[in-house]
C-alpha positions in Angstrom: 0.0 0.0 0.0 1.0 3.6 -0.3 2.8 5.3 2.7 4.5 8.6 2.9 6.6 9.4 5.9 8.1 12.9 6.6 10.6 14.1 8.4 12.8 16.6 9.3 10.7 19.6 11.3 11.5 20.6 14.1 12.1 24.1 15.6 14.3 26.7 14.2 15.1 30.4 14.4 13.7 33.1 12.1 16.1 33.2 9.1 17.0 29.7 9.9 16.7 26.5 7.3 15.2 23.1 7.6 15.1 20.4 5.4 11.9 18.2 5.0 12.0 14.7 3.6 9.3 12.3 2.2 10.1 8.6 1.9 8.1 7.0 -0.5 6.6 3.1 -0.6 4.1 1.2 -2.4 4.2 2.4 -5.6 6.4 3.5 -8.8 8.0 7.0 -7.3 8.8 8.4 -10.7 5.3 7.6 -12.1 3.6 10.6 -10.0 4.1 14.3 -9.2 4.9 14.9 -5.6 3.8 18.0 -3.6 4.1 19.6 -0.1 1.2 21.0 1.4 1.3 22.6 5.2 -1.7 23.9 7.8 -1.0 26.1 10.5 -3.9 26.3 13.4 -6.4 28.1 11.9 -5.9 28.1 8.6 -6.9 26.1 5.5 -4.5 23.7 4.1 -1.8 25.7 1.6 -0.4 23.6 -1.2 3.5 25.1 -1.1 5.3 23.3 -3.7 5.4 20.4 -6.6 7.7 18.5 -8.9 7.1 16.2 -11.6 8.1 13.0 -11.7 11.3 13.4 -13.2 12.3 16.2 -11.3 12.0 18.5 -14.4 9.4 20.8 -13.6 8.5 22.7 -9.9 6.2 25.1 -9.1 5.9 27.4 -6.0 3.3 29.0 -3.8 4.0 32.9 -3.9 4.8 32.8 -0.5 7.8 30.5 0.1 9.3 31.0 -3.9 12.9 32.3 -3.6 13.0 30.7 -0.5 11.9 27.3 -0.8 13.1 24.6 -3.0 10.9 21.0 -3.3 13.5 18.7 -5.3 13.5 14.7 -5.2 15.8 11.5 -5.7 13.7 8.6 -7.2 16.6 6.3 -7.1 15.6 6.6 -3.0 12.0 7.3 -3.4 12.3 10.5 -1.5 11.3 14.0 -2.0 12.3 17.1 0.2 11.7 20.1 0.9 14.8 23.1 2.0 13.4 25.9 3.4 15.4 28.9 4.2 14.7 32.4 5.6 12.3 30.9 7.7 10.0 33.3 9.4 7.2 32.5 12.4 4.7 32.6 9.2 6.6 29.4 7.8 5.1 27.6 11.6 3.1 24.9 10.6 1.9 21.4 9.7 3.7 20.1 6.6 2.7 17.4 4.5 3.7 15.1 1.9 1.3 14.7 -1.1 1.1 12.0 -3.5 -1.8 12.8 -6.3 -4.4 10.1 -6.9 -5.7 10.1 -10.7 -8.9 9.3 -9.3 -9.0 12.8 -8.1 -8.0 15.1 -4.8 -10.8 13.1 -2.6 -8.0 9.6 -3.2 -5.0 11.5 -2.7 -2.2 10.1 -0.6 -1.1 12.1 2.2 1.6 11.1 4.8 1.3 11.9 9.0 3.3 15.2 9.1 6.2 16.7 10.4 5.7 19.7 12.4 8.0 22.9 11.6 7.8 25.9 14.2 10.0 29.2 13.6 10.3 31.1 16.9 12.5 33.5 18.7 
């Protein structure tokens, strides 16, 4: 079956960096676009990044681009996430997204790995 496991939050310093991972099992990595999403309390889920499945194309929310890069290694079935210039706004819930082609309601999504920018 399909897991996702991230890791790699923690909690850092504004300016700081942090480099999220997302192991991938169950199915042919390089078949499937990859994202990160995050929540913070409050707030609706944010998609923040994808890749393609070979790595060529990425895309960006407005909010981390410059600052965030979402790359991935399919040899190791892993895609990350480096964020730098964190700020307290970065402090949330991030996820690992695999799409479903049935559509967002079968998407995969791993457990999380909590990322809190603080002083």
């Amino acid at each position: 079956q399909v897991q996702l496991v991230e890791s790699g939050g923690g909690l850092v310093q504004p300016g700081g960096s942090l480099k999220l991972s997302c192991a991938a099992s169950g199915f042919t990595f390089s078949a499937y676009a990859m994202n990160w999403y995050r929540q913070a309390p409050g707030k609706e889920r944010e998609r923040v990044a994808g890749i393609t499945g070979f790595g060529d194309g990425t895309n960006y929310a407005v909010s981390v681009k410059g600052r965030f890069t979402i790359s991935r290694d399919n040899s190791k079935n892993t895609a990350y996430l480096q964020m730098n210039n964190l700020t307290p706004q970065d402090t949330a819930m991030y996820y690992c997204n695999r799409p479903s082609r049935g559509g967002p309601a079968y998407d995969y999504w791993g457990q999380g790995t909590q990322v809190t920018v603080s002083s």
